[in-house]
C-alpha positions as CSV (number, residue, x, y, z in Angstrom):
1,X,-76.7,-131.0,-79.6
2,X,-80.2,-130.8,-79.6
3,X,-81.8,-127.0,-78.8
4,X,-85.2,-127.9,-77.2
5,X,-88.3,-125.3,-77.5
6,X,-88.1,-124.1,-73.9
7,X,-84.1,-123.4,-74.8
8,X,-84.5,-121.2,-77.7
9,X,-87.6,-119.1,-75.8
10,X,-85.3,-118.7,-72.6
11,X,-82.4,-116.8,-75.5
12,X,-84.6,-115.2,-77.4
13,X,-87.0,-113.8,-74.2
14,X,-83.6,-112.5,-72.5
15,X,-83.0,-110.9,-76.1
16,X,-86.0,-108.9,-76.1
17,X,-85.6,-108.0,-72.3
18,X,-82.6,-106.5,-72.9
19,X,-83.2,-104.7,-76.1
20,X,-86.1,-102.9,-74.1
21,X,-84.2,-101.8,-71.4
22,X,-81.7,-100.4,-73.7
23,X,-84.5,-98.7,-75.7
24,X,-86.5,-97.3,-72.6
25,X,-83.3,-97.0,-70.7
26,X,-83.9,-99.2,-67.8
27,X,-80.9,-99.8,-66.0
28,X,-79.7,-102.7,-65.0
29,X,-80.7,-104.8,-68.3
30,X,-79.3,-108.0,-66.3
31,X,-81.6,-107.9,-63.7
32,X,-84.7,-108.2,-67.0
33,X,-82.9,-111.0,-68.1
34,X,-82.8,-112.9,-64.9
35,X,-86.1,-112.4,-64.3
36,X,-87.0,-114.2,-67.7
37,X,-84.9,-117.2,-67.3
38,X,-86.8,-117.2,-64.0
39,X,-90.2,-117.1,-65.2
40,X,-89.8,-118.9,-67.9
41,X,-92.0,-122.2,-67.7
42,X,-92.8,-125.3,-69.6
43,X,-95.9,-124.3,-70.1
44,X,-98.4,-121.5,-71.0
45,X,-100.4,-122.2,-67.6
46,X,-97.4,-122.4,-65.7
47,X,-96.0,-119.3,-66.9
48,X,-99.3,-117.4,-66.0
49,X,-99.9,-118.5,-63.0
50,X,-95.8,-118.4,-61.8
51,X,-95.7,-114.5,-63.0
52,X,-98.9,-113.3,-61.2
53,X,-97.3,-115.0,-58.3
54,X,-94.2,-113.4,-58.9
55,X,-95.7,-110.3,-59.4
56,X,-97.2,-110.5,-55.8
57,X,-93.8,-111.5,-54.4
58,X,-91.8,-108.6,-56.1
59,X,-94.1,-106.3,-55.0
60,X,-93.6,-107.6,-51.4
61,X,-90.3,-108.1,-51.5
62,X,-89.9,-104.7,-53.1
63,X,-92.0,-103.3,-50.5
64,X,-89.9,-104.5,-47.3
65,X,-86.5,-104.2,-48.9
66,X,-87.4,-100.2,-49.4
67,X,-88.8,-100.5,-45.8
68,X,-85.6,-101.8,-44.2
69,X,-83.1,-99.9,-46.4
70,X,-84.7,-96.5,-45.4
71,X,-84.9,-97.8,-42.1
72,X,-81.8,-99.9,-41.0
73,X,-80.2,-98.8,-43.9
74,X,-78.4,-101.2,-46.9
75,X,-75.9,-103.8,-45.4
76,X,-75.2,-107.2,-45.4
77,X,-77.3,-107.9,-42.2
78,X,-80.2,-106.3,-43.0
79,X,-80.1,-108.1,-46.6
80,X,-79.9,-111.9,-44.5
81,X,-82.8,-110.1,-42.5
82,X,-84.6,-109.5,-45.4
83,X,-84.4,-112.7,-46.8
84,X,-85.4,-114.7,-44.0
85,X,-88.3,-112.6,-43.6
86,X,-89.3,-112.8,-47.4
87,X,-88.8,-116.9,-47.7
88,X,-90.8,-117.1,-44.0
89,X,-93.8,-114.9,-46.0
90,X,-93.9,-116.9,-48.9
91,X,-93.9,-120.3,-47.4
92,X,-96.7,-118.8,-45.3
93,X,-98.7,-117.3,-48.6
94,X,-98.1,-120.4,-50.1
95,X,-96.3,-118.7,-52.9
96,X,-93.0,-120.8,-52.5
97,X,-92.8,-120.9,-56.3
98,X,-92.1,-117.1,-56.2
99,X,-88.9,-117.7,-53.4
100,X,-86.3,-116.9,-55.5
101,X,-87.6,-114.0,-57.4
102,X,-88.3,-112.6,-54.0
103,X,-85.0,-113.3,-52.9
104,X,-83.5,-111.9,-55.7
105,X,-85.4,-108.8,-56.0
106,X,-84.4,-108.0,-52.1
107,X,-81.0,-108.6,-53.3
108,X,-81.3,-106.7,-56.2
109,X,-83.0,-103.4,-54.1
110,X,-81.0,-103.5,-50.6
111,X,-77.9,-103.5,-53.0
112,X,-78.4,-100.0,-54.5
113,X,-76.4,-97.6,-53.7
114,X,-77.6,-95.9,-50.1
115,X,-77.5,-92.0,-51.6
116,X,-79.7,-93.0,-54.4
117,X,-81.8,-95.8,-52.9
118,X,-85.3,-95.0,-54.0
119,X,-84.1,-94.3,-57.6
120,X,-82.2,-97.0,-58.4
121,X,-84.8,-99.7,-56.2
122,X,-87.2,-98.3,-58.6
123,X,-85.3,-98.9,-62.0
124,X,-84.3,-101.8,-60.4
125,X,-88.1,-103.4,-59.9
126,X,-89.4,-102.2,-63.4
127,X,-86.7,-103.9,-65.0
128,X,-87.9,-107.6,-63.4
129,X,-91.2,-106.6,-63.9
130,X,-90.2,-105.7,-67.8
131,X,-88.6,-109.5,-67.3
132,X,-91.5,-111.0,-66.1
133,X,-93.9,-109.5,-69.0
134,X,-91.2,-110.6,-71.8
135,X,-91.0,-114.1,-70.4
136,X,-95.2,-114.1,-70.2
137,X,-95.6,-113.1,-73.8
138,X,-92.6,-115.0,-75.4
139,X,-93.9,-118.3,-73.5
140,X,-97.3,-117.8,-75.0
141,X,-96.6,-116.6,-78.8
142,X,-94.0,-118.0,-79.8
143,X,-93.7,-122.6,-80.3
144,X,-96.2,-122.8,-77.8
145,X,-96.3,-126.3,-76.0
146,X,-98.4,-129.0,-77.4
147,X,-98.2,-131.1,-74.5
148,X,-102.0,-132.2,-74.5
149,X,-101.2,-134.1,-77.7
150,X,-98.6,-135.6,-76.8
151,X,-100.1,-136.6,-74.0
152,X,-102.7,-138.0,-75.2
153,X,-101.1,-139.9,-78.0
154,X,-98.7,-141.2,-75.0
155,X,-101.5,-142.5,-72.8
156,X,-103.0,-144.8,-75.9
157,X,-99.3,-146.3,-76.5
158,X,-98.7,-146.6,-72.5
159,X,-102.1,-148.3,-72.2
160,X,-102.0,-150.5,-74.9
161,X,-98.1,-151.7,-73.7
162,X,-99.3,-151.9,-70.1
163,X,-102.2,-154.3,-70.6
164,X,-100.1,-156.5,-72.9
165,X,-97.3,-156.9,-70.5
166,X,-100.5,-158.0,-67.9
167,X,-101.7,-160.2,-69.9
168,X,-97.9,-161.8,-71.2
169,X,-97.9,-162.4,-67.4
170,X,-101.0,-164.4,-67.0
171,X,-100.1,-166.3,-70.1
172,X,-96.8,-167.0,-68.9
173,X,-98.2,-168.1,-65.8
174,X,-100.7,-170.1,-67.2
175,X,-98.1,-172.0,-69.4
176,X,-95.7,-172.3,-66.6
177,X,-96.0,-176.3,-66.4
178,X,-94.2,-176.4,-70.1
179,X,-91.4,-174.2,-68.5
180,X,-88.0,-175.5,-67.5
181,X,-86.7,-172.5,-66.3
182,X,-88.1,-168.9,-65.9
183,X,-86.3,-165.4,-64.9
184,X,-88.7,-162.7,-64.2
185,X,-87.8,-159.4,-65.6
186,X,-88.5,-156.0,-64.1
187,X,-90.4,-153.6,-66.1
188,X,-88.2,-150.9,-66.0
189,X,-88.8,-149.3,-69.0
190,X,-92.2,-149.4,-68.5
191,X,-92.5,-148.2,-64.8
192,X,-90.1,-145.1,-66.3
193,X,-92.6,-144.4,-69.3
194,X,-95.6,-144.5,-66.7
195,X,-93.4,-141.5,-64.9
196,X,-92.8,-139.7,-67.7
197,X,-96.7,-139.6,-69.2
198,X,-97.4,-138.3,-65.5
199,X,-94.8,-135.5,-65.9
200,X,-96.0,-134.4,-68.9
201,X,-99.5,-134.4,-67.8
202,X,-98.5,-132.0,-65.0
203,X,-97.6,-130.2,-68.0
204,X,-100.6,-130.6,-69.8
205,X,-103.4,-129.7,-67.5
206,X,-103.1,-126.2,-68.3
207,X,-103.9,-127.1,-71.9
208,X,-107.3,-128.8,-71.0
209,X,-110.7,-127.5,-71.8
210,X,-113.8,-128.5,-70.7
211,X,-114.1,-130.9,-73.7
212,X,-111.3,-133.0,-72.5
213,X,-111.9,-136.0,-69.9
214,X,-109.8,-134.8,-67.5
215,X,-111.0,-137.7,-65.4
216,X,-110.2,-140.3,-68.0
217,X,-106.0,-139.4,-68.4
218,X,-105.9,-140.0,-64.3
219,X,-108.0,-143.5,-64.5
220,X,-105.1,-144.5,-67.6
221,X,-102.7,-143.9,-65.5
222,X,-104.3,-145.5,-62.6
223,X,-105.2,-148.4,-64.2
224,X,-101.6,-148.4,-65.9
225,X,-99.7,-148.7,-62.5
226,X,-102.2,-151.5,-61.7
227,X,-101.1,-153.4,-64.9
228,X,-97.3,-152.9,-64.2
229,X,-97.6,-153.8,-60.9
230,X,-99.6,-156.3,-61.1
231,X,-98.2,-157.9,-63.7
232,X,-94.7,-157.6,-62.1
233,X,-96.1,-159.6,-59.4
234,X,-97.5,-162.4,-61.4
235,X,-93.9,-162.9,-63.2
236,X,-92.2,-163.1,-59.6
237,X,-94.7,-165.5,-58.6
238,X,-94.3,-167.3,-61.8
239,X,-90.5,-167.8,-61.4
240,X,-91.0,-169.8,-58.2
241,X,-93.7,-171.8,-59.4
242,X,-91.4,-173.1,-62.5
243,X,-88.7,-173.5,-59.4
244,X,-90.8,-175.4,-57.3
245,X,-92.5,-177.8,-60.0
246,X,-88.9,-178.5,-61.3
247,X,-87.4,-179.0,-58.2
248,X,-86.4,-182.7,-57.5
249,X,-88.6,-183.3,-54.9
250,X,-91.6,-182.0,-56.5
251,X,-94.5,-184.2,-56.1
252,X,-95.9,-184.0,-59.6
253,X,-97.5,-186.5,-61.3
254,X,-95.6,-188.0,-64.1
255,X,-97.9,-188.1,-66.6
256,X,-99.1,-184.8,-66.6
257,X,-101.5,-181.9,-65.2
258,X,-104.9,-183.9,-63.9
259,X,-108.2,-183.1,-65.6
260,X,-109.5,-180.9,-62.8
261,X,-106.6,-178.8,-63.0
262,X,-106.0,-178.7,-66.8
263,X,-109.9,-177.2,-66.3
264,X,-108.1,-174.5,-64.6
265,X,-105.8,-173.8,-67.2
266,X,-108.1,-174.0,-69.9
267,X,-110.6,-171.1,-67.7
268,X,-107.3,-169.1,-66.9
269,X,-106.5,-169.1,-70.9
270,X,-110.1,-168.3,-71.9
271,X,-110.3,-165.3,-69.2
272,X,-106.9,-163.9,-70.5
273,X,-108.1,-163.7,-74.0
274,X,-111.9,-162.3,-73.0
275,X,-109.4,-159.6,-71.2
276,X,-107.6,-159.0,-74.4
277,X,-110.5,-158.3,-76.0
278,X,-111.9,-155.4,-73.8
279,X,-108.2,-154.2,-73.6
280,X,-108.6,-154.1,-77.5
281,X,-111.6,-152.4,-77.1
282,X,-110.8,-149.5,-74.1
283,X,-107.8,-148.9,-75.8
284,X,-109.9,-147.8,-79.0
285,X,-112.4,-146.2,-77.2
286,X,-109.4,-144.0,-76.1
287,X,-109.5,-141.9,-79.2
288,X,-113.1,-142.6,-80.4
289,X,-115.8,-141.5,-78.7
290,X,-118.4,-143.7,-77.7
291,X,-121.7,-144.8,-75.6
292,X,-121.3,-146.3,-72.1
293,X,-122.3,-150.2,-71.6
294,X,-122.9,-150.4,-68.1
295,X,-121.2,-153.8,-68.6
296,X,-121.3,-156.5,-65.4
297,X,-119.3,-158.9,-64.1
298,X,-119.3,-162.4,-65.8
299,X,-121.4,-164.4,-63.1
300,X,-121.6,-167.1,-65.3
301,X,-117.7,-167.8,-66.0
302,X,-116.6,-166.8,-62.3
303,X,-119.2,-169.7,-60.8
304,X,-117.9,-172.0,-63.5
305,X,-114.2,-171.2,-61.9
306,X,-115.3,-171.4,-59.0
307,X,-117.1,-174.8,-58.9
308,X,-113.7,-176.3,-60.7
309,X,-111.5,-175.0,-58.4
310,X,-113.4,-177.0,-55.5
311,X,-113.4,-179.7,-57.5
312,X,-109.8,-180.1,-58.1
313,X,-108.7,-179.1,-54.1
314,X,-111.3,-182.5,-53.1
315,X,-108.6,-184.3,-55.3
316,X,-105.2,-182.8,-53.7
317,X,-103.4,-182.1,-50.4
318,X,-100.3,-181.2,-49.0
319,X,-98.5,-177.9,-48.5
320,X,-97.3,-178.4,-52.4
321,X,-100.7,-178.1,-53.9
322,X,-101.6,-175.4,-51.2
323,X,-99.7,-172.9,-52.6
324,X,-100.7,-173.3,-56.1
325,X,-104.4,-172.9,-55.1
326,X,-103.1,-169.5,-53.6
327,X,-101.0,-169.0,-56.7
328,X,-104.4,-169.5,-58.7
329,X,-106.8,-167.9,-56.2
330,X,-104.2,-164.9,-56.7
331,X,-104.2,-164.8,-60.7
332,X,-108.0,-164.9,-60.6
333,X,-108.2,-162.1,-58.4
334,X,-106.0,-160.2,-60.6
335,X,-107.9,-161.2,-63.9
336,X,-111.0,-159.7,-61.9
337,X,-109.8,-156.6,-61.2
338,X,-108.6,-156.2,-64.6
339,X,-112.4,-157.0,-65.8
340,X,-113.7,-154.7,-63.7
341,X,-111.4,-151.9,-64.1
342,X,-111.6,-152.1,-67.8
343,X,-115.8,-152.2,-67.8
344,X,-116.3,-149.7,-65.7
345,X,-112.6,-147.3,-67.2
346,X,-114.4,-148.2,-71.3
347,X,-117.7,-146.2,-69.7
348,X,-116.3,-142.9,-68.8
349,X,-115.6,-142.5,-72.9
350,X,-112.6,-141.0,-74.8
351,X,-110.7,-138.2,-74.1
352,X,-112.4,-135.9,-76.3
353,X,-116.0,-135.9,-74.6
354,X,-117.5,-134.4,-77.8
């Protein structure tokens, strides 16, 4: 059984708590420990900003359950009350992170005993706020997350596994003609990987400094979603074109591709690996800092395309060939985006800006 960081803070954090109660003899010790496993957060930024919240709705919470208790007195009702009134506030504040803190800490107060109430609310709301200071100070001394590494190292491995998988597609499609049979596969594992790197960026972002391109990790995974998706679609489309040319009733040409459209391949092929190369290219620039190109569009290979797919529709008709023009006209699109994406996502540097 693996014992993860956050696991091993939570027991030793509820240690401490406890011990300190004991020592200053705050009573109940329980109530310091369920206020760390309640603060305790993934990460140092999370932590921080969760226990100020916290602090705010204890205070609150504290504030009204004294309130009610010396007013209505300390029953089951006026507890419901509370709590309704507490969740209503928060929402309200915006501080829904801090509910159940809140909800516990009315709990905790409005269940002391009524000819002691202001003595035992009191020990009562020192020993979550002792909670909330353990949890604070044990999240940020000791194995302190490294999640902007990993993140980081994730992003270059996601972007580099993304753009092949796009351009395995256009390959695929562009060698389609040689294929009997074709079964597209979903990219499941790397549509789960793509939600993971975003997780752990939530995590991360309290780790970033002004020297990190915080601008650069959304565009990755942008432009990473794009690739999956994209390519996804170009593998569905794929499998009915090998369908379609294979079918019995296809009106192909037995001897072959004509030399119009075998242009088209030959383009498609050399504008997958020109794409290859600048997917290369961003995915070093990840790590390695570098100047922007200001790099354009290739006018000169897009009017070539362009004047060879007119060429070869002059010399076809028929609903058959119609759809492989939109097949094509799609892939093209696609290969543009990518171009553009990676031109303009290769200027905005590495994620280190220094």
């Amino acid at each position: 059984m693996f014992v993860g960081a956050r696991i091993l803070k939570t027991g030793i954090a509820v240690t401490l708590a406890m011990y300190l109660c004991k020592l200053f003899q705050i009573e109940p010790a329980v109530f310091a420990a369920i206020s760390v496993v309640v603060n305790m957060q993934p990460s140092v930024r999370k932590a921080l900003h969760n226990a100020w919240e916290q602090v705010w709705v204890h205070l609150l919470s504290i504030t009204l359950a004294i309130l009610l208790g010396l007013t209505l007195g300390t029953n089951p009702v006026v507890t419901g009350v509370a709590v309704i009134i507490i969740i209503l506030l928060c929402n309200r504040l915006g501080w829904s992170g801090g509910i159940t803190i809140g909800v516990v800490s009315i709990v905790f107060v409005l269940d002391s005993p009524a000819n002691e109430f202001l003595p035992h609310a009191a020990s009562r709301s020192i020993a979550v706020f002792l909670g909330l200071a353990v949890a604070l100070v044990v999240n940020h001394i000791l194995l302190p997350p490294e999640h902007k590494k990993k993140l980081f190292a994730e992003l270059e491995r996601l972007f580099r596994d993304a753009s092949t998988y796009f351009l395995d597609s256009l390959i695929t499609f562009i060698s389609s003609a040689s294929l009997v049979s074709f079964i597209a596969e979903a990219p499941v594992e790397l549509l789960q990987r793509l939600e993971d790197a975003m997780d752990l960026y939530e995590h991360a972002r309290g780790e970033l400094t002004g020297q990190d391109n915080a601008l650069l990790v959304e565009r990755v995974l942008e432009i990473c979603r794009g690739f999956i998706e994209r390519g996804q679609t170009i593998g569905e489309m794929t499998a009915q074109r090998v369908q379609r040319r294979n079918a019995s009733d296809s009106p192909l040409p037995k001897d072959g591709p004509s030399t119009e459209y075998q242009r088209i391949l030959n383009l498609l092929l050399e504008g997958e690996r020109k794409l290859g190369l600048w997917a290369r290219k961003v995915s070093i620039g990840l790590t390695q800092p570098h100047a922007a190109e200001k790099a354009g569009e290739d006018t000169e290979y897009w009017a070539e395309f362009d004047q060879v797919m007119d060429t070869w529709q002059r010399t076809v008709s028929g609903i058959f060939y119609l759809r492989a023009m939109m097949e094509i006209a799609v892939v093209a699109t696609e290969m543009r985006w990518a171009a553009r994406r990676m031109k303009a996502f290769y200027d905005l540097g590495s994620f280190n800006k220094s």
